[in-house]
PDB file of N, CA, C and O in Angstrom:
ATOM      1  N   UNK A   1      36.604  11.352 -23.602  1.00  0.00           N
ATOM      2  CA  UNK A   1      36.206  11.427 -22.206  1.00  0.00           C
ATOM      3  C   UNK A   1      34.833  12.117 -22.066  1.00  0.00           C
ATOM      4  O   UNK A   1      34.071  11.755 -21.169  1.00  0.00           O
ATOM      5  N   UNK A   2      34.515  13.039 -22.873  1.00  0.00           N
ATOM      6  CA  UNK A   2      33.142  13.701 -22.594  1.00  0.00           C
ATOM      7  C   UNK A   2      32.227  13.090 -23.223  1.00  0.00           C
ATOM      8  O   UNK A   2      31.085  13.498 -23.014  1.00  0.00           O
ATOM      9  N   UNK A   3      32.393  12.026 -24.105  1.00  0.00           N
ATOM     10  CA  UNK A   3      31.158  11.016 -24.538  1.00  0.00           C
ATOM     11  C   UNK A   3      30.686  10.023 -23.617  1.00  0.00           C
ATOM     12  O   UNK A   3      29.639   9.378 -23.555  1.00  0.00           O
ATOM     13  N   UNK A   4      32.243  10.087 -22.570  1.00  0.00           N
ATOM     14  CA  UNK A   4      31.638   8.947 -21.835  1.00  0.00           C
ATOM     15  C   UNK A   4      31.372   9.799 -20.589  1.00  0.00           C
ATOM     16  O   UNK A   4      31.533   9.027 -19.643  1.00  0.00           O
ATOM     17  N   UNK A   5      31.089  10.845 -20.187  1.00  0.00           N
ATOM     18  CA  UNK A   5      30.460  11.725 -19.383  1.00  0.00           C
ATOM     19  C   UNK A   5      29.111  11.952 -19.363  1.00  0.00           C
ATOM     20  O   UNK A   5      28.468  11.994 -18.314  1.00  0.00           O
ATOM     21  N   UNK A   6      28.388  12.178 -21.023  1.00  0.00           N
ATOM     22  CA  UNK A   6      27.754  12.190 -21.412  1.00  0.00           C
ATOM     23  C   UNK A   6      26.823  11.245 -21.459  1.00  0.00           C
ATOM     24  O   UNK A   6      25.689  11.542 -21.081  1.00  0.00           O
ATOM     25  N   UNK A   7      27.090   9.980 -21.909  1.00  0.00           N
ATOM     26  CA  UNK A   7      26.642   8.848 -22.239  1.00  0.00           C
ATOM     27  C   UNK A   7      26.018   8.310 -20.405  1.00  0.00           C
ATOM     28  O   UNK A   7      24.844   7.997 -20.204  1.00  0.00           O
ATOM     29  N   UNK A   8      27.035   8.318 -19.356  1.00  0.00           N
ATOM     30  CA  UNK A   8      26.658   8.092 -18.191  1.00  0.00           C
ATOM     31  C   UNK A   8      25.340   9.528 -17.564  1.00  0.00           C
ATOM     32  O   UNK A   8      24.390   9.432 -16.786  1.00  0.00           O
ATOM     33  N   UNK A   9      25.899  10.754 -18.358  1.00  0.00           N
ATOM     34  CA  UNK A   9      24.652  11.393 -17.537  1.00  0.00           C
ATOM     35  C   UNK A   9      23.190  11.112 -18.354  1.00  0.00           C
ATOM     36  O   UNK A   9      22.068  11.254 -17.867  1.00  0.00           O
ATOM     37  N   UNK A  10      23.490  10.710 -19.615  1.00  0.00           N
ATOM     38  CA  UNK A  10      22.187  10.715 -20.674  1.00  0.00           C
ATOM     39  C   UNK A  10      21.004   9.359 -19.678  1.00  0.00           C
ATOM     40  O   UNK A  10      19.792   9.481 -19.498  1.00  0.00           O
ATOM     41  N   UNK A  11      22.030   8.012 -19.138  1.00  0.00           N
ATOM     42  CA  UNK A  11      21.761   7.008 -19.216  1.00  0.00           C
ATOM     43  C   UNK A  11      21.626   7.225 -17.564  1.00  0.00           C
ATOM     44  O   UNK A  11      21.454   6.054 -17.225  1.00  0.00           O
ATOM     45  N   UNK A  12      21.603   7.871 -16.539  1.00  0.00           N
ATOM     46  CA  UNK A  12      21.712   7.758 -14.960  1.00  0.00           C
ATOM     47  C   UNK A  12      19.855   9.036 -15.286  1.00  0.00           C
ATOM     48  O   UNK A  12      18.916   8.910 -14.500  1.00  0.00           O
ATOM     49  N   UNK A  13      19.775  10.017 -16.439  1.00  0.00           N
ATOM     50  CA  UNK A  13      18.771  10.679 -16.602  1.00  0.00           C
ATOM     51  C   UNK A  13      17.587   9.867 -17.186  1.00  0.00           C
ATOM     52  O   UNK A  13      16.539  10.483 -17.380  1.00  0.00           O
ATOM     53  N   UNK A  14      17.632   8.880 -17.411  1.00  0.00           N
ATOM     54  CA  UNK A  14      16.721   7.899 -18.426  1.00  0.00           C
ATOM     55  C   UNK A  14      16.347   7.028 -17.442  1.00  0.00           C
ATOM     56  O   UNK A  14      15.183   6.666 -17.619  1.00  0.00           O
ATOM     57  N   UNK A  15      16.927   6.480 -16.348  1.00  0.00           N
ATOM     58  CA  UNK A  15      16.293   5.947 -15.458  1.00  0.00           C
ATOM     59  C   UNK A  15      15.951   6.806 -14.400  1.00  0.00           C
ATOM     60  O   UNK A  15      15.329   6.251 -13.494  1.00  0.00           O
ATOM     61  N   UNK A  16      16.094   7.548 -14.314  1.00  0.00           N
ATOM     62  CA  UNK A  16      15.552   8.442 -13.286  1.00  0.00           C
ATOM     63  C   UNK A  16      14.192   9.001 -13.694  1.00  0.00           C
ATOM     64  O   UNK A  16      13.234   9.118 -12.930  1.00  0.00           O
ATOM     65  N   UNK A  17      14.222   9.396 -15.232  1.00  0.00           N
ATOM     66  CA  UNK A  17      12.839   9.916 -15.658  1.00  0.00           C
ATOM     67  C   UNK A  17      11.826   8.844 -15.590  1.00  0.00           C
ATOM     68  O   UNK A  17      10.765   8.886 -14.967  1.00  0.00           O
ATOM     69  N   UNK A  18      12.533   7.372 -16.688  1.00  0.00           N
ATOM     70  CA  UNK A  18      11.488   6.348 -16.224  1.00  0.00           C
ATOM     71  C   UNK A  18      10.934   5.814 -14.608  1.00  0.00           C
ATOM     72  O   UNK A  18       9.826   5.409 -14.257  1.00  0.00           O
ATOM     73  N   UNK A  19      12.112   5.993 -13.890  1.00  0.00           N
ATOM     74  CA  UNK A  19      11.565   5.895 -13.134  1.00  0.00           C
ATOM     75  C   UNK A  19       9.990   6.546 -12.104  1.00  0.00           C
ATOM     76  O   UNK A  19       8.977   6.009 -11.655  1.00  0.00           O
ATOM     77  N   UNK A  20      10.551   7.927 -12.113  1.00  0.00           N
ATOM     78  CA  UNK A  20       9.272   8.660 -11.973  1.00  0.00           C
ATOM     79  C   UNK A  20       8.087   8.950 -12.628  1.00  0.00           C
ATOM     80  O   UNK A  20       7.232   9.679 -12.126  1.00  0.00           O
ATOM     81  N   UNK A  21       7.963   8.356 -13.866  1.00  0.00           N
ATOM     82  CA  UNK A  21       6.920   8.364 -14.862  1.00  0.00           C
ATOM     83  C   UNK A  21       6.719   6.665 -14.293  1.00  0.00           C
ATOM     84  O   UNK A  21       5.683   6.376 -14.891  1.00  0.00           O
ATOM     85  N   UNK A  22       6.993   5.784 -13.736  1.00  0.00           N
ATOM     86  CA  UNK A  22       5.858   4.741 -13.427  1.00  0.00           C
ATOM     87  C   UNK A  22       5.647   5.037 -11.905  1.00  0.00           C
ATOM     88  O   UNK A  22       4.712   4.600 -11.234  1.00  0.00           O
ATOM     89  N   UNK A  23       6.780   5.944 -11.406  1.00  0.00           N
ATOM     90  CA  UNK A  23       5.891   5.674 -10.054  1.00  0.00           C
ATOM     91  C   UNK A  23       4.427   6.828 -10.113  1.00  0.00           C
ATOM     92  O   UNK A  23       3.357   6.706  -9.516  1.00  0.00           O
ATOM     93  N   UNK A  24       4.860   7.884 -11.021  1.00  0.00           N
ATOM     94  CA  UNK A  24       3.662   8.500 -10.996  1.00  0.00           C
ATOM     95  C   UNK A  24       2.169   7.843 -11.696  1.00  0.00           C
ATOM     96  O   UNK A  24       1.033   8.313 -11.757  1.00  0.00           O
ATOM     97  N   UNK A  25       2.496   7.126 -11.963  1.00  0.00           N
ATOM     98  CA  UNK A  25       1.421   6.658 -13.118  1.00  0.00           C
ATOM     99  C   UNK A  25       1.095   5.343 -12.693  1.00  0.00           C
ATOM    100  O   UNK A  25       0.209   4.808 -13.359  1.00  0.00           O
ATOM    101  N   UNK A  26       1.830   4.334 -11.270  1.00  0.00           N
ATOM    102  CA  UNK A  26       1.340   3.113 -11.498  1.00  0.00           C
ATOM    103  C   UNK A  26       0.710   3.052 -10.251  1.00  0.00           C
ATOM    104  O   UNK A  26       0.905   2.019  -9.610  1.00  0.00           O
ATOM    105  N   UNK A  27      -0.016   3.937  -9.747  1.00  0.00           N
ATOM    106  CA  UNK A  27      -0.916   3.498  -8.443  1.00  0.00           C
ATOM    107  C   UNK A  27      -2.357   4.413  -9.144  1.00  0.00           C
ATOM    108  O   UNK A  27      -3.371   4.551  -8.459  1.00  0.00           O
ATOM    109  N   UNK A  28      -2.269   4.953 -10.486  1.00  0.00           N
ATOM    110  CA  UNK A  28      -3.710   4.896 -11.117  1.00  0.00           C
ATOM    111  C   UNK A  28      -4.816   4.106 -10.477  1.00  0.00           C
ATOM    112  O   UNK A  28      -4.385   2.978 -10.238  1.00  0.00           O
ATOM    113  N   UNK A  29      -5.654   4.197 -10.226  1.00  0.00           N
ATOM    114  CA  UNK A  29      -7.016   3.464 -10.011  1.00  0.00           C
ATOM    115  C   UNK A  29      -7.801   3.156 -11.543  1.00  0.00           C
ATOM    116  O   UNK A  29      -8.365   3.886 -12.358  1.00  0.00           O
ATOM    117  N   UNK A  30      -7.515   1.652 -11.468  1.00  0.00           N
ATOM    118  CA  UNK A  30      -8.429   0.986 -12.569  1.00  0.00           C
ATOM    119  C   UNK A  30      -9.671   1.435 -12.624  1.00  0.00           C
ATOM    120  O   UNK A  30     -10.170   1.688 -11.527  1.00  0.00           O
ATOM    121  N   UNK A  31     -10.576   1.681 -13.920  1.00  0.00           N
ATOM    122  CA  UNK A  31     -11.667   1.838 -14.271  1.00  0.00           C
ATOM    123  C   UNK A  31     -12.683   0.945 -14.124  1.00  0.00           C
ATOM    124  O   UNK A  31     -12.788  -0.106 -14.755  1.00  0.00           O
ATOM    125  N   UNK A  32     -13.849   1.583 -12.833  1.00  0.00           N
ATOM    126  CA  UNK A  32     -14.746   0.641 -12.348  1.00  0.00           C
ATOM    127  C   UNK A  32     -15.260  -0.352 -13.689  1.00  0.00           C
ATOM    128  O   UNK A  32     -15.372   0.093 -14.831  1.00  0.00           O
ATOM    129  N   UNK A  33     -15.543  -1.781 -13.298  1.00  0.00           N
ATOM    130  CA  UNK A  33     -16.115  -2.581 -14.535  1.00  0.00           C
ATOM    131  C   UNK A  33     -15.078  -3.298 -15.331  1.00  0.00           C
ATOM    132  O   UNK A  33     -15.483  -3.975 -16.275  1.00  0.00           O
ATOM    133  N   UNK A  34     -13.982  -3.255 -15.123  1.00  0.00           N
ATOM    134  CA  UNK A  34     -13.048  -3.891 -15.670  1.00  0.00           C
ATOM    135  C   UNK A  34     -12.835  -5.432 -14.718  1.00  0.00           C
ATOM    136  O   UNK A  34     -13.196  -5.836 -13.613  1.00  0.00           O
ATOM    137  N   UNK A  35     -12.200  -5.858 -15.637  1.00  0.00           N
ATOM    138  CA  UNK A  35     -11.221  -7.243 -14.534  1.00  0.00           C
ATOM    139  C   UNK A  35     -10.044  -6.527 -13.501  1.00  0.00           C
ATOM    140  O   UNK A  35      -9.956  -7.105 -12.418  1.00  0.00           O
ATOM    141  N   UNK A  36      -9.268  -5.530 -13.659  1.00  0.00           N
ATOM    142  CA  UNK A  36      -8.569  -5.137 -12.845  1.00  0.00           C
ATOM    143  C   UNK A  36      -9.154  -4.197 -11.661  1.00  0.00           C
ATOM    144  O   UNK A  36      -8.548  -4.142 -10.591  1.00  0.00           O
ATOM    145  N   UNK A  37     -10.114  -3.602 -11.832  1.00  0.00           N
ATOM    146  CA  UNK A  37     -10.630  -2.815 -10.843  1.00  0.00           C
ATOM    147  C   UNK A  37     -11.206  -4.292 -10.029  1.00  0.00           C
ATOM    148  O   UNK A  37     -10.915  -4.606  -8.875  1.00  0.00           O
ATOM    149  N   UNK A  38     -12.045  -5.033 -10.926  1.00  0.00           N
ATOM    150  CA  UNK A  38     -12.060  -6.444  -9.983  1.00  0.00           C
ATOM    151  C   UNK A  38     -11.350  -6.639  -8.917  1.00  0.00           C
ATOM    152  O   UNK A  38     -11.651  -6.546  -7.727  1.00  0.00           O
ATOM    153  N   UNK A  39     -10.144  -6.986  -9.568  1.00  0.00           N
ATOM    154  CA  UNK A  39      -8.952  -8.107  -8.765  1.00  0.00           C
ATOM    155  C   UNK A  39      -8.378  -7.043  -7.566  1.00  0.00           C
ATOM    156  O   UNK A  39      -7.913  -7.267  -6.448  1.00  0.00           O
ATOM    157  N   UNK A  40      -8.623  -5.796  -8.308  1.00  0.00           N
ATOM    158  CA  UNK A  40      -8.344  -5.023  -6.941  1.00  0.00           C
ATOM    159  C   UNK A  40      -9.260  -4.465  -6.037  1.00  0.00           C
ATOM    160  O   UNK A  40      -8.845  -3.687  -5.178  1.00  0.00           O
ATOM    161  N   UNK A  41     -10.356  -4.732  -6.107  1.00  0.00           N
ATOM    162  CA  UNK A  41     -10.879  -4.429  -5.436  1.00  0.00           C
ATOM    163  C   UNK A  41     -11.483  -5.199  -4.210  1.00  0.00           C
ATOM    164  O   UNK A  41     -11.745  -4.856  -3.057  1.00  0.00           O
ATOM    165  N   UNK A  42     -11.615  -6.484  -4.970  1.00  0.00           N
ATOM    166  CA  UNK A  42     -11.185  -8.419  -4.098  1.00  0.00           C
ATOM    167  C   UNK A  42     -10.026  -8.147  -3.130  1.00  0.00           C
ATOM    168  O   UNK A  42      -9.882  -8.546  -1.975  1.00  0.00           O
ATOM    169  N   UNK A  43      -9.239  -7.372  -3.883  1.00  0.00           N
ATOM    170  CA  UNK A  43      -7.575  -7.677  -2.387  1.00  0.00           C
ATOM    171  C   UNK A  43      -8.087  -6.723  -1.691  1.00  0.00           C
ATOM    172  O   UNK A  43      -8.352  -7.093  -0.547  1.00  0.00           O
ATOM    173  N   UNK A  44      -8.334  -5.662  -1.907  1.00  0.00           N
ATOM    174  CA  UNK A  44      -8.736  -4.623  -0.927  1.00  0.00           C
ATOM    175  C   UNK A  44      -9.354  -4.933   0.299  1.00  0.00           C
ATOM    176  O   UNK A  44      -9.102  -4.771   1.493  1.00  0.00           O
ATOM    177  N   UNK A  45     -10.890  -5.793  -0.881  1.00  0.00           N
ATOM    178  CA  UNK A  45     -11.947  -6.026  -0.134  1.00  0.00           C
ATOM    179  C   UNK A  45     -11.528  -7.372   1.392  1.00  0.00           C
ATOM    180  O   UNK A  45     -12.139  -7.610   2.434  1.00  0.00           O
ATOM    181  N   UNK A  46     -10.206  -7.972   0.789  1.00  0.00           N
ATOM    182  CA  UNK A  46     -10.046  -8.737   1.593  1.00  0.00           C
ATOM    183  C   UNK A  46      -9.173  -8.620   2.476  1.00  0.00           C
ATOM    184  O   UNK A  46      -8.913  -9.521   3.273  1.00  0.00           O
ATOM    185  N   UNK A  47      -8.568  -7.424   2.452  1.00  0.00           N
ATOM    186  CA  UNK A  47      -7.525  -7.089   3.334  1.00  0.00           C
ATOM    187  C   UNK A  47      -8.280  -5.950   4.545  1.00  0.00           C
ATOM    188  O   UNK A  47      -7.748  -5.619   5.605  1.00  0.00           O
ATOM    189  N   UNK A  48      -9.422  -5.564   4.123  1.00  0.00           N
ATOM    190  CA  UNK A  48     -10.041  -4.954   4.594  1.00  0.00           C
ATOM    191  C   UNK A  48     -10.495  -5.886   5.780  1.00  0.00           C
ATOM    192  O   UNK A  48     -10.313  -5.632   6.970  1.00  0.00           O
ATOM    193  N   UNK A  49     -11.283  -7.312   5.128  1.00  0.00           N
ATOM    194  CA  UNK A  49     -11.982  -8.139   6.380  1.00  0.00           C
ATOM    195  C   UNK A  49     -10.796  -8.605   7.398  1.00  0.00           C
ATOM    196  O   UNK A  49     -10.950  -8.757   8.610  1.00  0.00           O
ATOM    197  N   UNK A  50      -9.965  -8.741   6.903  1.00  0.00           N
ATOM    198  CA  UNK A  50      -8.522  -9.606   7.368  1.00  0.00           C
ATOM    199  C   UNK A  50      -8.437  -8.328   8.627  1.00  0.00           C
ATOM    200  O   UNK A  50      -8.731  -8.653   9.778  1.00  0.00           O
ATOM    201  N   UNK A  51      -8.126  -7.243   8.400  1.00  0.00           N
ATOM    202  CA  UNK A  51      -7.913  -6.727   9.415  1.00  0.00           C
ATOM    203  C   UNK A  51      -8.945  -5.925  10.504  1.00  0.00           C
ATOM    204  O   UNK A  51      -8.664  -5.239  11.486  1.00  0.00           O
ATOM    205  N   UNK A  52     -10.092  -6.253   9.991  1.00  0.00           N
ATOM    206  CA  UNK A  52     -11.233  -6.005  10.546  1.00  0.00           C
ATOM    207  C   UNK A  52     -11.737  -7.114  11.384  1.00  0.00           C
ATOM    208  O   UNK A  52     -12.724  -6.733  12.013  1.00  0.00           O
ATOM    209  N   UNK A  53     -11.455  -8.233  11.604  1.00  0.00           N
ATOM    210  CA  UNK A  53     -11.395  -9.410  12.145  1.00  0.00           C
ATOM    211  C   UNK A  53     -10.463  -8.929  13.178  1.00  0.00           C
ATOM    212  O   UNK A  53     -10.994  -8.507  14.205  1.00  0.00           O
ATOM    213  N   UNK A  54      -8.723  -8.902  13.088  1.00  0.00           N
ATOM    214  CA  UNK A  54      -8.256  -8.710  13.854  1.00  0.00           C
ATOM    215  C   UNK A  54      -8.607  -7.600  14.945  1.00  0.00           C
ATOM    216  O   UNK A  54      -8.564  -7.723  16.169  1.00  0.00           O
ATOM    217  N   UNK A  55      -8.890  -6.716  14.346  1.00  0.00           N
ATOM    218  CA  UNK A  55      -9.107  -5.244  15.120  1.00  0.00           C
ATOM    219  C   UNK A  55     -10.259  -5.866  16.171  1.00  0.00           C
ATOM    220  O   UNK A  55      -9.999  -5.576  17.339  1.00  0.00           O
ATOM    221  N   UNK A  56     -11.372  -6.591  16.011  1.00  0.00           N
ATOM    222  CA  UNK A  56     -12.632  -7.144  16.716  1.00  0.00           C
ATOM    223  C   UNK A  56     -12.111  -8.003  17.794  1.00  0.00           C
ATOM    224  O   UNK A  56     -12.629  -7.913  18.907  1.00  0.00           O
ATOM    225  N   UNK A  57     -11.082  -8.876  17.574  1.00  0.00           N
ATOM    226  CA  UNK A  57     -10.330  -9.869  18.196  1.00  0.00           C
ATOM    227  C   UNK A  57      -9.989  -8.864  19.134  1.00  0.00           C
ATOM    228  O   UNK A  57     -10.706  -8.710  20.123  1.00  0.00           O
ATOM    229  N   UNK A  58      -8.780  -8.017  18.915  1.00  0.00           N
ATOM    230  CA  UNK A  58      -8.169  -7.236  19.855  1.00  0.00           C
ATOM    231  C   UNK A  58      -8.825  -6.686  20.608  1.00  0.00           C
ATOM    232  O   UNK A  58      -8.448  -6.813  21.773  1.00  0.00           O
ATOM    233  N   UNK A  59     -10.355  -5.643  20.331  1.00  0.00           N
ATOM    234  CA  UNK A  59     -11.359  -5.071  20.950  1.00  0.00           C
ATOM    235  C   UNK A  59     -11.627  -6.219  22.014  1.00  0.00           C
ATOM    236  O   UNK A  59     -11.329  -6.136  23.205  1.00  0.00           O
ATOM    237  N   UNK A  60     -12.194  -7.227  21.440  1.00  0.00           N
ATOM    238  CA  UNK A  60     -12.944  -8.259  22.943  1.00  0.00           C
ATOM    239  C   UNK A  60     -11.905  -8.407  23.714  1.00  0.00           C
ATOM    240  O   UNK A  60     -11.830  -8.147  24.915  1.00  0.00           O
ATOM    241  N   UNK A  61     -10.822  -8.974  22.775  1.00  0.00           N
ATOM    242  CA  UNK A  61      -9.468  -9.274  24.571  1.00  0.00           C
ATOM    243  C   UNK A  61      -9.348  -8.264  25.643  1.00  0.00           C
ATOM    244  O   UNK A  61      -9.376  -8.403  26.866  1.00  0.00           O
ATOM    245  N   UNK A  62      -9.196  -7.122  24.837  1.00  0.00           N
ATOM    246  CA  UNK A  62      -9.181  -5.782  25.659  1.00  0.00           C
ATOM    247  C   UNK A  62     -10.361  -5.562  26.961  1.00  0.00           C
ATOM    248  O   UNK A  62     -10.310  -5.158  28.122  1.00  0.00           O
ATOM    249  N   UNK A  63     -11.257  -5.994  26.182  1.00  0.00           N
ATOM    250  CA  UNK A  63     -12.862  -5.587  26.690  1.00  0.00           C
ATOM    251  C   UNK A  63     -12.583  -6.828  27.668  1.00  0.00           C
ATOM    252  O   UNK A  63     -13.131  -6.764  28.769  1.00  0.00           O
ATOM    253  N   UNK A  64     -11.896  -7.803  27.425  1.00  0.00           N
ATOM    254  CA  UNK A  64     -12.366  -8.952  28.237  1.00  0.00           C
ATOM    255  C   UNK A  64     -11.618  -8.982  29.623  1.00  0.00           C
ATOM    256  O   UNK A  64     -12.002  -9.238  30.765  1.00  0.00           O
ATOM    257  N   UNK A  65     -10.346  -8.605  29.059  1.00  0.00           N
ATOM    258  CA  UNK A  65      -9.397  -8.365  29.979  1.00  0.00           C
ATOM    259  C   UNK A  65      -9.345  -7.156  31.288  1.00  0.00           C
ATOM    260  O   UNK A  65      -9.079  -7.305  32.481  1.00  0.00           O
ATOM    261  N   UNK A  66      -9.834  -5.554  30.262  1.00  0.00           N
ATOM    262  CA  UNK A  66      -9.946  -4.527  30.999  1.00  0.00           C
ATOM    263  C   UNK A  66     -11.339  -4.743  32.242  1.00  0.00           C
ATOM    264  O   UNK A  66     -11.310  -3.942  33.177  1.00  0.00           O
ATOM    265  N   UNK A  67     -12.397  -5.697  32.232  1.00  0.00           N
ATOM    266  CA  UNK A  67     -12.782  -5.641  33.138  1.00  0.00           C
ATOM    267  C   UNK A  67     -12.584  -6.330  34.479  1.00  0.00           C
ATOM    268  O   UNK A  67     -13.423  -6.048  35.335  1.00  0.00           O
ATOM    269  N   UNK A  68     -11.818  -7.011  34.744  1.00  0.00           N
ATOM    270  CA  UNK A  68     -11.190  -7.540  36.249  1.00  0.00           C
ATOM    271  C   UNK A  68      -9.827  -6.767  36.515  1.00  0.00           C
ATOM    272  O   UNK A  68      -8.977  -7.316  37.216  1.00  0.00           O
ATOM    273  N   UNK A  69      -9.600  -5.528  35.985  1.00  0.00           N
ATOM    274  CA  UNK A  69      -8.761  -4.646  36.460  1.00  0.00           C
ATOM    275  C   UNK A  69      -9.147  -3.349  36.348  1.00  0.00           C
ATOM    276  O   UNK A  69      -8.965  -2.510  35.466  1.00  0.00           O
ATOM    277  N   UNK A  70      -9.782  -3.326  37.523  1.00  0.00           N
ATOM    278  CA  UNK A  70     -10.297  -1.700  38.180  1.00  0.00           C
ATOM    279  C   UNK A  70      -9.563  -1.258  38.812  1.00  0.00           C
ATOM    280  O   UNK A  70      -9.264  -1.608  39.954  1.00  0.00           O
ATOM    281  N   UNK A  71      -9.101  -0.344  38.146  1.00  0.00           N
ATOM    282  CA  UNK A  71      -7.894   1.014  38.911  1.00  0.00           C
ATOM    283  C   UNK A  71      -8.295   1.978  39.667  1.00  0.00           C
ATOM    284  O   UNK A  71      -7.485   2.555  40.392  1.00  0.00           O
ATOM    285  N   UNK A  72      -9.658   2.341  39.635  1.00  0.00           N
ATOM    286  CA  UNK A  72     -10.018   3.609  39.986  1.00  0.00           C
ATOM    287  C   UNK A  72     -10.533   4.500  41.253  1.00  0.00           C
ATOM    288  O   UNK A  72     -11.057   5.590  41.484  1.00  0.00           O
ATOM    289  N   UNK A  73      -9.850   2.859  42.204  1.00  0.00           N
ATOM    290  CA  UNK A  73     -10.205   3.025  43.289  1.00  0.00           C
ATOM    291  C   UNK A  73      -9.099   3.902  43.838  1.00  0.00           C
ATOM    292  O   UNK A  73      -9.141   4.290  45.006  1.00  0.00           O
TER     293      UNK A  73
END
């Protein structure tokens, strides 16, 4: 009975350690000049415009909208 006590705490501790050894270690930032700092820096770069587009969109509707409703009378 205590091997198999053992065996479950050895094996519930082994994923728990691996686990926290990739989460600590897998949002590293690739080394500028590589292909991976590349590819990530492409998604970035494009998630960046993606929502920088939207944000501009939303600004004019706002802008477009907020002026035929004057409250301040």
């Amino acid at each position: 009975m205590w091997n198999v006590i053992r065996w479950i705490g050895y094996t519930a501790g082994g994923y728990a350690l691996r686990s926290a050894y990739n989460w600590l270690f897998e949002d590293v930032d690739p080394v500028p000049g590589t292909k991976e700092f590349t590819k990530e820096y492409r998604k970035t770069y494009a998630k960046y415009e993606r929502l920088r587009r939207i944000d501009e969109a939303y600004r004019k509707y706002r802008k477009r909208s907020d002026k035929g409703s004057d409250t301040t009378n």
